[in-house]
C-alpha positions as CSV (number, residue, x, y, z in Angstrom):
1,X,5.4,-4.2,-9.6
2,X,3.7,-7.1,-11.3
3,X,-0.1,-7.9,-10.5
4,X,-1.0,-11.2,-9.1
5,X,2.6,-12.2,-8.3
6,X,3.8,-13.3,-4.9
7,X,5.1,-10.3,-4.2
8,X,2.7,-7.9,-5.2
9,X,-0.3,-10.7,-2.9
10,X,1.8,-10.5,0.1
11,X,2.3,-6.5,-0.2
12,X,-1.5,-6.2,-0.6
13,X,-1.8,-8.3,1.6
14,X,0.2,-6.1,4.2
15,X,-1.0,-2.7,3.0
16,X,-4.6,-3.5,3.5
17,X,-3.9,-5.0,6.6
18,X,-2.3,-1.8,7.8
19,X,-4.9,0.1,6.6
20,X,-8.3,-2.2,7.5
21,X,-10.1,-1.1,3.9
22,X,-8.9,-0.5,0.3
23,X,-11.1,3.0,0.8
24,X,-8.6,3.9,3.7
25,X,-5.4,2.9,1.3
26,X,-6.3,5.1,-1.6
27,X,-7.3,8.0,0.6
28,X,-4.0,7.6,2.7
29,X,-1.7,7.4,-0.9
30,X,-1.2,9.9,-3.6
31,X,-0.6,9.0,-7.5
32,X,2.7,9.5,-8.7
33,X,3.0,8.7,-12.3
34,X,-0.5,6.3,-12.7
35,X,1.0,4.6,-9.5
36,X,-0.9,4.5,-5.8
37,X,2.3,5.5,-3.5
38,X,1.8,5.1,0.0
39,X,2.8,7.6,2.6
40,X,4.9,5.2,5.3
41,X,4.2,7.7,7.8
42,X,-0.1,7.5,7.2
43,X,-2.3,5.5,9.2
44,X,-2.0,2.2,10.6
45,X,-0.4,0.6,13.8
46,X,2.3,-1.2,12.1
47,X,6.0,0.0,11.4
48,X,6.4,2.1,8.7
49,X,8.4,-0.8,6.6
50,X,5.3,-2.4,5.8
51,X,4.2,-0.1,3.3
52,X,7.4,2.0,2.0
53,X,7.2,-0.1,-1.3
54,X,4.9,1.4,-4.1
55,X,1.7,0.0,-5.0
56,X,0.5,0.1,-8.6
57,X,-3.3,0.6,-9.5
């Protein structure tokens, strides 16, 4: 995914949402390949579909 795009604002947007700090979100993902993937099933109070969709760094 594309920084500073639409997309990518709104997901970040979500993700930290979910999540209440970018601290939370980095300790809640794993790196795959230089890029922060999300575990759907990690913290948070929302559904699971907010986050499936990787983040990059």
């Amino acid at each position: 995914m594309r920084v500073n795009t639409a997309k990518s604002m709104r997901l970040a947007r979500q993700v930290k949402g979910r999540f209440g700090t970018w601290a939370a979100v980095r300790q809640a993902s794993r790196v795959e390949n230089g890029v922060y993937v999300v575990d759907p099933s990690a913290g948070g109070d929302r559904d699971s579909k907010d986050v499936a969709v990787p983040a990059t760094a």
